[in-house]
N, CA and C of each residue as an Amber inpcrd file, in Angstrom:
protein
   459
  -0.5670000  17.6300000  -5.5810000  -0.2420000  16.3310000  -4.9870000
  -1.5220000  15.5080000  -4.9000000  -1.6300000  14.1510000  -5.4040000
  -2.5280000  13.8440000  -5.3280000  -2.4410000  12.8110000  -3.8310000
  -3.6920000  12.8520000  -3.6020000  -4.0020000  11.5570000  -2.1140000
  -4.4870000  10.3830000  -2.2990000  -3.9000000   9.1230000  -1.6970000
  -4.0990000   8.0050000  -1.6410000  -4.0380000   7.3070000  -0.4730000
  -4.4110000   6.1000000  -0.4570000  -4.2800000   5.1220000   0.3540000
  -3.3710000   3.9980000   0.2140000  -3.1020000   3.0840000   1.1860000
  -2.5930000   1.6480000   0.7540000  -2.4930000   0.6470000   1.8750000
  -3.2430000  -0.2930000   2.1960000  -3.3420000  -1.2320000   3.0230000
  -2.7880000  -2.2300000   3.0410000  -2.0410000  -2.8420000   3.7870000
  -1.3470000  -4.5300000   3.9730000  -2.1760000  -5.0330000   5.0970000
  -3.6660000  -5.7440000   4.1490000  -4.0800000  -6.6520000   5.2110000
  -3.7730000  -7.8820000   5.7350000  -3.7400000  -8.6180000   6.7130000
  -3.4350000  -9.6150000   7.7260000  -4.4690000 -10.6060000   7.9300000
  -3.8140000 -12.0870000   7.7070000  -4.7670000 -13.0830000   7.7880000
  -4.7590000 -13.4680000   9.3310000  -5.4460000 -14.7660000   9.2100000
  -4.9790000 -15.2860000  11.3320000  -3.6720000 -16.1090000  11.2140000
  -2.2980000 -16.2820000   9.3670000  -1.5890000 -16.7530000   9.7330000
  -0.3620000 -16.0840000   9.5690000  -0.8980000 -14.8850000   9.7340000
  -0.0830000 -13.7300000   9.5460000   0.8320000 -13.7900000   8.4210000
  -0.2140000 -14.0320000   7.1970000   0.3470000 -13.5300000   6.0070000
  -0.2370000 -11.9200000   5.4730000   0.6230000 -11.1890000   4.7250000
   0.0610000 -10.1690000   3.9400000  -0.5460000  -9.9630000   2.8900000
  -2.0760000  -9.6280000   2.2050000  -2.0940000  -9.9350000   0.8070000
  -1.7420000  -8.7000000   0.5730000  -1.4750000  -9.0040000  -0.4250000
  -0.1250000  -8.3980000  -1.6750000  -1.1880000  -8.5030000  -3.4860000
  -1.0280000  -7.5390000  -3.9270000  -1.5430000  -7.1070000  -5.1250000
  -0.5150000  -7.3060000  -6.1170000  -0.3290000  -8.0630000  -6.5800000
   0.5150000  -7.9380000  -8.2310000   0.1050000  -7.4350000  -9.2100000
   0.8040000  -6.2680000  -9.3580000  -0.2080000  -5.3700000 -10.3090000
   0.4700000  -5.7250000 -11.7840000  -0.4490000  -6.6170000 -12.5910000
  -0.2830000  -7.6600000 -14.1610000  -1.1170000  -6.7640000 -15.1420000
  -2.5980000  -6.2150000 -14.4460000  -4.1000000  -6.4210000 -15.4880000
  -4.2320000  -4.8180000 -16.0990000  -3.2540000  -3.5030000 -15.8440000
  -3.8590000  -2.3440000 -15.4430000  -2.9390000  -1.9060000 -16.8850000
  -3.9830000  -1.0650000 -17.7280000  -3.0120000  -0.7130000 -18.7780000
  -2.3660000   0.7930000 -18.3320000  -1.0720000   1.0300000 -18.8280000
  -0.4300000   2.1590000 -18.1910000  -0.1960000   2.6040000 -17.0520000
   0.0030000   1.2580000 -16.1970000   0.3250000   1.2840000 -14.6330000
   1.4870000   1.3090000 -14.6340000   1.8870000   2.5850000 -13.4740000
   3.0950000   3.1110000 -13.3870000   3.6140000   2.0120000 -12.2080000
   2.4890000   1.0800000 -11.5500000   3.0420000   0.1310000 -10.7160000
   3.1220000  -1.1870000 -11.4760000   3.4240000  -1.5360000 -12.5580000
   3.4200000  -2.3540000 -13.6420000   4.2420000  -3.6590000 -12.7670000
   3.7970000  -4.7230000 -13.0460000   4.7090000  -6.0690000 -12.3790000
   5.4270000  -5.7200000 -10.9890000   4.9760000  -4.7860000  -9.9660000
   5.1960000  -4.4150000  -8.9330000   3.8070000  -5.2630000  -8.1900000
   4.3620000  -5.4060000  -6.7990000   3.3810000  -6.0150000  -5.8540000
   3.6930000  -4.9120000  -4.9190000   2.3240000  -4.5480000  -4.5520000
   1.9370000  -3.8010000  -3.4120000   0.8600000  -4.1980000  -2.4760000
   0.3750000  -3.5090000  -1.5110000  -0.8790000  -3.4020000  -1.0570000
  -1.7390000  -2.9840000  -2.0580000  -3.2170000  -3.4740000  -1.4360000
  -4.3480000  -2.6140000  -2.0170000  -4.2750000  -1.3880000  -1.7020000
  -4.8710000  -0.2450000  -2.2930000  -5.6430000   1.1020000  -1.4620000
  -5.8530000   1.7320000  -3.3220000  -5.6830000   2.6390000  -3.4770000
  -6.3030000   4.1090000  -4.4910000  -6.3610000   5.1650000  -3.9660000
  -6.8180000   5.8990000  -5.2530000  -6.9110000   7.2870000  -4.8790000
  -8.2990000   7.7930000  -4.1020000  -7.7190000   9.1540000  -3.4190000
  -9.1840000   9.5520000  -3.0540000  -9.9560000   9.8670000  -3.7050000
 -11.3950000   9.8300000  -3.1190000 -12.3550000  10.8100000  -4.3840000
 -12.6590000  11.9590000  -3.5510000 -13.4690000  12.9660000  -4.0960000
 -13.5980000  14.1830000  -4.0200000 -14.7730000  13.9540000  -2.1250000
 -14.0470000  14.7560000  -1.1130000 -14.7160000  15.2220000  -0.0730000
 -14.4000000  13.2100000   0.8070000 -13.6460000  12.8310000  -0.0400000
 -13.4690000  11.5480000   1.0250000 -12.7930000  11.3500000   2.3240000
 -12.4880000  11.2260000   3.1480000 -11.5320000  11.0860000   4.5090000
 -10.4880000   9.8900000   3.9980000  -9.3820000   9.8720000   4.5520000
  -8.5850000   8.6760000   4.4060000  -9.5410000   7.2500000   4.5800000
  -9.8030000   7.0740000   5.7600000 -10.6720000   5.8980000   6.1980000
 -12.1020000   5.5830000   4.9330000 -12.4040000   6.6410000   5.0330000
 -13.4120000   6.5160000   3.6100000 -12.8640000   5.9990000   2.7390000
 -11.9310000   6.2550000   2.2820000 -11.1010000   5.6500000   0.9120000
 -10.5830000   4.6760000   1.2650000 -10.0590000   4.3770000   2.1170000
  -9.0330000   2.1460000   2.2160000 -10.4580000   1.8200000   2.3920000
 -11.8320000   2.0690000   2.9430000 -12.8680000   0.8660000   2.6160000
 -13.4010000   0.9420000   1.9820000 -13.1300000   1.9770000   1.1440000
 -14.1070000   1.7830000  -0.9480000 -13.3340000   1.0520000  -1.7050000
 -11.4200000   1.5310000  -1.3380000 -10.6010000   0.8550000  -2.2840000
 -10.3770000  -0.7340000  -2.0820000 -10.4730000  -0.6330000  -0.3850000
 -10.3820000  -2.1850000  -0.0390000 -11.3050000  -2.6100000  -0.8360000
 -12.6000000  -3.0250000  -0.7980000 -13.6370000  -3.3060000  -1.1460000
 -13.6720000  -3.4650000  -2.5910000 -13.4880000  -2.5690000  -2.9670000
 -13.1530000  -2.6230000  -4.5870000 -12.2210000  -3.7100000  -5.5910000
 -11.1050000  -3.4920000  -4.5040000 -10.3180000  -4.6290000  -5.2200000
 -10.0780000  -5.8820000  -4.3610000 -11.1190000  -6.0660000  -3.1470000
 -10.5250000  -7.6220000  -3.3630000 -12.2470000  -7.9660000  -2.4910000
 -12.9520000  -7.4320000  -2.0390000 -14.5870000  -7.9200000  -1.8840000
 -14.4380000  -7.7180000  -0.5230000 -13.4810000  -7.6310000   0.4730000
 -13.5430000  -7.7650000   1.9210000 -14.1500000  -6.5610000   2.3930000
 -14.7790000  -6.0790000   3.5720000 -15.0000000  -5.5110000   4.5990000
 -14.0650000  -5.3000000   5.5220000 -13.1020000  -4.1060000   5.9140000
 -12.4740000  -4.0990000   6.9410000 -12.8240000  -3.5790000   8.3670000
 -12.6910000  -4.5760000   9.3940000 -13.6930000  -3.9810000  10.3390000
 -12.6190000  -3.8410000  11.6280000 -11.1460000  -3.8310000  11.4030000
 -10.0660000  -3.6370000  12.2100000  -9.0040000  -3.3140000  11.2180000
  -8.7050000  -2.1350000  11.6860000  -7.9800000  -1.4860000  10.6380000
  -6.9720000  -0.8070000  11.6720000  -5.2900000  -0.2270000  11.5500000
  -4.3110000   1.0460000  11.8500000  -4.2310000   1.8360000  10.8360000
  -3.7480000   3.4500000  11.3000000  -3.7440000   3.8930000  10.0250000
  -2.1660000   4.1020000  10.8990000  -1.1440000   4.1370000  10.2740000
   0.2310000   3.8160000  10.5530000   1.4150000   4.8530000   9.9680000
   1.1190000   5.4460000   8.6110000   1.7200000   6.3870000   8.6400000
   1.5880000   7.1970000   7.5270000   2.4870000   8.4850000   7.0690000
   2.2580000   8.8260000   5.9850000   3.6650000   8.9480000   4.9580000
   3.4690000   8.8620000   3.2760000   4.5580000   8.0990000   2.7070000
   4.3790000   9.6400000   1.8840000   5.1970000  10.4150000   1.7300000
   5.2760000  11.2340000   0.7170000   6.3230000  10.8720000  -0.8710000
   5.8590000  10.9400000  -1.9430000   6.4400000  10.3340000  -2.8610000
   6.5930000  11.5670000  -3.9430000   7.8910000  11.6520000  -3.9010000
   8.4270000  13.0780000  -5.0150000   9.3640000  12.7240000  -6.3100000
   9.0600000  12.6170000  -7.3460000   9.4810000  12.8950000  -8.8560000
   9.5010000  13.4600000  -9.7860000  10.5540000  13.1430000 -10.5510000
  10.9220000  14.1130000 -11.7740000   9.8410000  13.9370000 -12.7310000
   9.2850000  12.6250000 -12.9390000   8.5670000  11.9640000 -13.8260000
   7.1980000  11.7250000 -13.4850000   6.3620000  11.7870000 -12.3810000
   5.3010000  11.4980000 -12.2260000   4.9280000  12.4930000 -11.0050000
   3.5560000  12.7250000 -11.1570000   3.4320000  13.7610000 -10.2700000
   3.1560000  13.2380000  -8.6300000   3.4310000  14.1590000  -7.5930000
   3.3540000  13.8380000  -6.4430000   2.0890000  13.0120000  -5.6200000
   2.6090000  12.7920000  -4.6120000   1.4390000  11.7970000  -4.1390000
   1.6710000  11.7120000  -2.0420000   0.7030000  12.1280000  -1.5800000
   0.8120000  11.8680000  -0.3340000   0.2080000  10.3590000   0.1490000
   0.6240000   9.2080000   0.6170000   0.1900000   7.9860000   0.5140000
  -0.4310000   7.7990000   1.8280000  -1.3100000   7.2200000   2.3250000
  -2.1150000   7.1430000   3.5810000  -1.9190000   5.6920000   3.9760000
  -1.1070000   5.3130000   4.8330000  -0.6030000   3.7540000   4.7100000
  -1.4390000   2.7310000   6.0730000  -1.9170000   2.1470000   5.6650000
  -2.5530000   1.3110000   6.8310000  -2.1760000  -0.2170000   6.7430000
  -2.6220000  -1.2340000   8.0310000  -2.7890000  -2.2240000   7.7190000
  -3.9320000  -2.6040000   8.8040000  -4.1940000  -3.7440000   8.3190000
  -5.5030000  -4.4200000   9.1680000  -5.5450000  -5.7950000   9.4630000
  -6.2790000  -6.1280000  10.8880000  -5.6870000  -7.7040000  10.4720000
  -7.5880000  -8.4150000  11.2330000  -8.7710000  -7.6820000  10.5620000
  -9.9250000  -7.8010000  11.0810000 -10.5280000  -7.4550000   9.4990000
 -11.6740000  -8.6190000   9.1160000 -12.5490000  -8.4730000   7.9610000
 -13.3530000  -9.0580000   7.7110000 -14.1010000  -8.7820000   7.0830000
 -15.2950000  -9.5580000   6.7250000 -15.6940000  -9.4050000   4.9160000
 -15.9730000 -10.8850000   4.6810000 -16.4100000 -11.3970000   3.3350000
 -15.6470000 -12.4380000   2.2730000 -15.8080000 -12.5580000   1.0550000
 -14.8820000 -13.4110000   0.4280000 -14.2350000 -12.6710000  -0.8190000
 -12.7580000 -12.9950000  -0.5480000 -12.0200000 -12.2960000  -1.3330000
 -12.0310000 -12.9390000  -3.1200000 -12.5910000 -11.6500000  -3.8660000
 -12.8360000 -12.3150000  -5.1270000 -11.5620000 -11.2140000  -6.2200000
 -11.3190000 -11.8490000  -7.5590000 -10.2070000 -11.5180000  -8.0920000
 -11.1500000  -9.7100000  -8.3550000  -9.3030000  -8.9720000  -8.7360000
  -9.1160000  -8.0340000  -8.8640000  -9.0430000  -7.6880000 -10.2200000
  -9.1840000  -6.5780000 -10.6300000  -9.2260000  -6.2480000 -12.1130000
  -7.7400000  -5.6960000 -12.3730000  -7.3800000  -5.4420000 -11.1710000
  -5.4920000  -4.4320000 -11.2110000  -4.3590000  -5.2010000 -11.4770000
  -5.0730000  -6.5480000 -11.0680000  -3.7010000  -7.4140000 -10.6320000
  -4.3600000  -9.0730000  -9.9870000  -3.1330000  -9.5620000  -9.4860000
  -3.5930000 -11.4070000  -8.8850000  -3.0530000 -10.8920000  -7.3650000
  -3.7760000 -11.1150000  -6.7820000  -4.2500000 -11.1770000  -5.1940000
  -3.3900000 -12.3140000  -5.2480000  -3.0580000 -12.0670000  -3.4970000
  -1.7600000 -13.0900000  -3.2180000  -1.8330000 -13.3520000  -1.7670000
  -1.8680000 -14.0020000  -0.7450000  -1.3340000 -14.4210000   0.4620000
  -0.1670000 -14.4950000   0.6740000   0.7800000 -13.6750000   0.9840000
   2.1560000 -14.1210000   0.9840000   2.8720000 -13.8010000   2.4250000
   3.3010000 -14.6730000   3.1800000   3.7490000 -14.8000000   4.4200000
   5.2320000 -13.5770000   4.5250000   4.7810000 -13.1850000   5.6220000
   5.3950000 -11.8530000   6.1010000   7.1210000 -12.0430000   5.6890000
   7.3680000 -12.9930000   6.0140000   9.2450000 -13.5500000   5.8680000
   8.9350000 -13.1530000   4.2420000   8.1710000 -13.1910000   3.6550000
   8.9200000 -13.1270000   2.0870000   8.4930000 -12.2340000   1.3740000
   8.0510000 -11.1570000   2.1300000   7.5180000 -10.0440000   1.5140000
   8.4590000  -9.4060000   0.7360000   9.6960000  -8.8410000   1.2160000
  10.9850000  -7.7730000   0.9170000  11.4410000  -8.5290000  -0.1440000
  11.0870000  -9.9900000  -0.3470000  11.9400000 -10.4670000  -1.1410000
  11.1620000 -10.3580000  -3.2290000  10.0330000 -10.0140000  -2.5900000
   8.9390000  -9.5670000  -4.1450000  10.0180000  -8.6040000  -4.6730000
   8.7950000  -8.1410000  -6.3220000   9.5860000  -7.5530000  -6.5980000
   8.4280000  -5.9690000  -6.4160000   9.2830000  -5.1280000  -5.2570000
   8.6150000  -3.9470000  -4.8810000   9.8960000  -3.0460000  -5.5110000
   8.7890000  -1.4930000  -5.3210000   9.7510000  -0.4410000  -5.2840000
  10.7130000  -0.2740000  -4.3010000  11.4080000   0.2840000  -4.8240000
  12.6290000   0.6540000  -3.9240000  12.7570000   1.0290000  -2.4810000
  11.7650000   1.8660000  -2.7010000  10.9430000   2.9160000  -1.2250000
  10.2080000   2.3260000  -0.6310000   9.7340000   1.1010000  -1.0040000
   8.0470000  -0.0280000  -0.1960000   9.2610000  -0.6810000   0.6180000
  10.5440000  -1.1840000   0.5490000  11.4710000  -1.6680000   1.4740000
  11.5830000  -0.8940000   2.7250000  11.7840000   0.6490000   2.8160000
  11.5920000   1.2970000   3.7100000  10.6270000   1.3270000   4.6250000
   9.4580000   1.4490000   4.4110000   8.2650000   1.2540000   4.9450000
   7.5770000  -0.1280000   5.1480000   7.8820000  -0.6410000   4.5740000
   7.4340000  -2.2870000   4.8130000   8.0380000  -3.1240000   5.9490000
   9.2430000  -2.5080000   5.9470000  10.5740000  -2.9730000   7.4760000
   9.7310000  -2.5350000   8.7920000   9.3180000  -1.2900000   8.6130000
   8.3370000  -0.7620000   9.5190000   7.2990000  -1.2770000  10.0330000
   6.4160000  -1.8230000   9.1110000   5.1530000  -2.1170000   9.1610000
   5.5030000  -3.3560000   9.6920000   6.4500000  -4.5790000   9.6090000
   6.6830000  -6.0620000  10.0180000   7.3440000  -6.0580000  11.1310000
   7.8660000  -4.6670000  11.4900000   8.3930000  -4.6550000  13.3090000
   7.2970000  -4.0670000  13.9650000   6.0190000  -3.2770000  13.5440000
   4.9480000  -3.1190000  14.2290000   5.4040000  -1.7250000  14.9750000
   6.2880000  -0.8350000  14.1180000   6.3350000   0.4750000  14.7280000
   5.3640000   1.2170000  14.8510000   5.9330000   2.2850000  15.5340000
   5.2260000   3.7830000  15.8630000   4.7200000   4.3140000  14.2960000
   3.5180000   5.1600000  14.6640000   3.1190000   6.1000000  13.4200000
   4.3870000   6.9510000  12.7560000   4.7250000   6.8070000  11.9140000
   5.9360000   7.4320000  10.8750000   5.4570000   8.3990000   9.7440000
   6.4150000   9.2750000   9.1550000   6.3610000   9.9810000   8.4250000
   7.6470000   9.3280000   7.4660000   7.3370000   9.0470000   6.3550000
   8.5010000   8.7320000   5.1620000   8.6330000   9.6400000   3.8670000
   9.4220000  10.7340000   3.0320000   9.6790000  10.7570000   2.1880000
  10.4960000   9.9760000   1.6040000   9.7960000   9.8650000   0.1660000
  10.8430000   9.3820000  -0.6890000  10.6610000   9.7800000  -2.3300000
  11.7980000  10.1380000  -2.6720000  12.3930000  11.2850000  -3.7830000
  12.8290000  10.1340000  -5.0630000  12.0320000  10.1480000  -5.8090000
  12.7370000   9.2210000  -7.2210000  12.9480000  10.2560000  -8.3870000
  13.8040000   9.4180000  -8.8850000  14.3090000   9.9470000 -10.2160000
  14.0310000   8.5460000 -11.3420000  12.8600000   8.4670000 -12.4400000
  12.5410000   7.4690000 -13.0970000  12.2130000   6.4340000 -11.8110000
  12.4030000   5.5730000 -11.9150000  12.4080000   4.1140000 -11.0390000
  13.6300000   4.4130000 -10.2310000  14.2930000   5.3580000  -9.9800000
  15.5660000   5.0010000  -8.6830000  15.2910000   5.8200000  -7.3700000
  15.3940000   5.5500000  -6.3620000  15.2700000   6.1340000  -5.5220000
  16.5790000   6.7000000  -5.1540000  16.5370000   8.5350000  -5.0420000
  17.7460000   8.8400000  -4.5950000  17.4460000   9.6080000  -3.4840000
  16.7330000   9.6230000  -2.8360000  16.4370000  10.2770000  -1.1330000
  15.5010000   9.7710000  -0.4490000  15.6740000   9.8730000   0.8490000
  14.5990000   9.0220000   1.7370000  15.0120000   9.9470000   3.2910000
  13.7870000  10.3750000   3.6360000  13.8400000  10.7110000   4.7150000
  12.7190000  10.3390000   6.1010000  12.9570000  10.3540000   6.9580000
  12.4680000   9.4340000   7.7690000  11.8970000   9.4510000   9.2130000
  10.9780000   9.7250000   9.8620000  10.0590000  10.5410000  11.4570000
   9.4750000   9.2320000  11.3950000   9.7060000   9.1770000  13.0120000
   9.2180000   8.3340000  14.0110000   8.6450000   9.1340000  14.8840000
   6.9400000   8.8710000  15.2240000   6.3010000   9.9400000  16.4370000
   6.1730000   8.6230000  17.6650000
């Protein structure tokens, strides 16, 4: 299983930026919008990794950060992934383009309405009511999601 991150940071007008992933050859998140984050590297902590990956893809400093929950992701077709999900609404620097994708400001009302995975609806409902730390599986088959299971601590 590999480990990752993924952040939905927060402006002061409480929009989310959002990653459209356009630029990445053989991205399995192809014309999907997500958060920023990546994978870990070797001996990293979660927190270590959303501020290399933050940083990486869009120039900011995060200096107020949640870490909010964890997303387990299981398929026939791609190998597993434990996701480390945060958001932040505290930073520092200027956000410069991404090599993955076009950086986006997009106001919280119109997030669900992108075009995300199936399973980012689940967790994203979460993250815009400002719940409790959660635990989410979710089970695909190709691009469909056929299970989802779901902890609230």
């Amino acid at each position: 299983m590999k480990l990752t991150t993924l952040c939905y940071i927060e402006n002061d007008h409480g929009d989310y930026l959002m990653l459209h992933r356009t630029k990445k050859e053989n991205d399995l998140n192809h014309d999907k919008w997500i958060g920023v984050g990546g994978k870990f590297e070797r001996n990293e902590t979660p927190e270590e990794c959303l501020l290399r990956e933050v940083y990486e893809e869009t120039g900011l400093t995060l200096t107020r950060f949640q870490f909010r929950g964890i997303v387990t992701f299981l398929s026939n077709e791609w190998e597993g992934e434990y996701m480390h999900l945060f958001t932040a609404d505290k930073y520092e620097g200027t956000l410069r383009d991404c090599n993955e994708g076009d950086l986006a400001w997009v106001p919280k009302k119109d997030i669900l309405n992108l075009h995300l995975w199936e399973g980012d609806h689940i967790f994203l409902r979460e993250l815009l009511k400002n719940e409790r730390f959660f635990s989410l599986k979710l089970v695909y088959e190709g691009d469909k999601l056929t299970d989802s299971a779901f902890i609230r601590y």
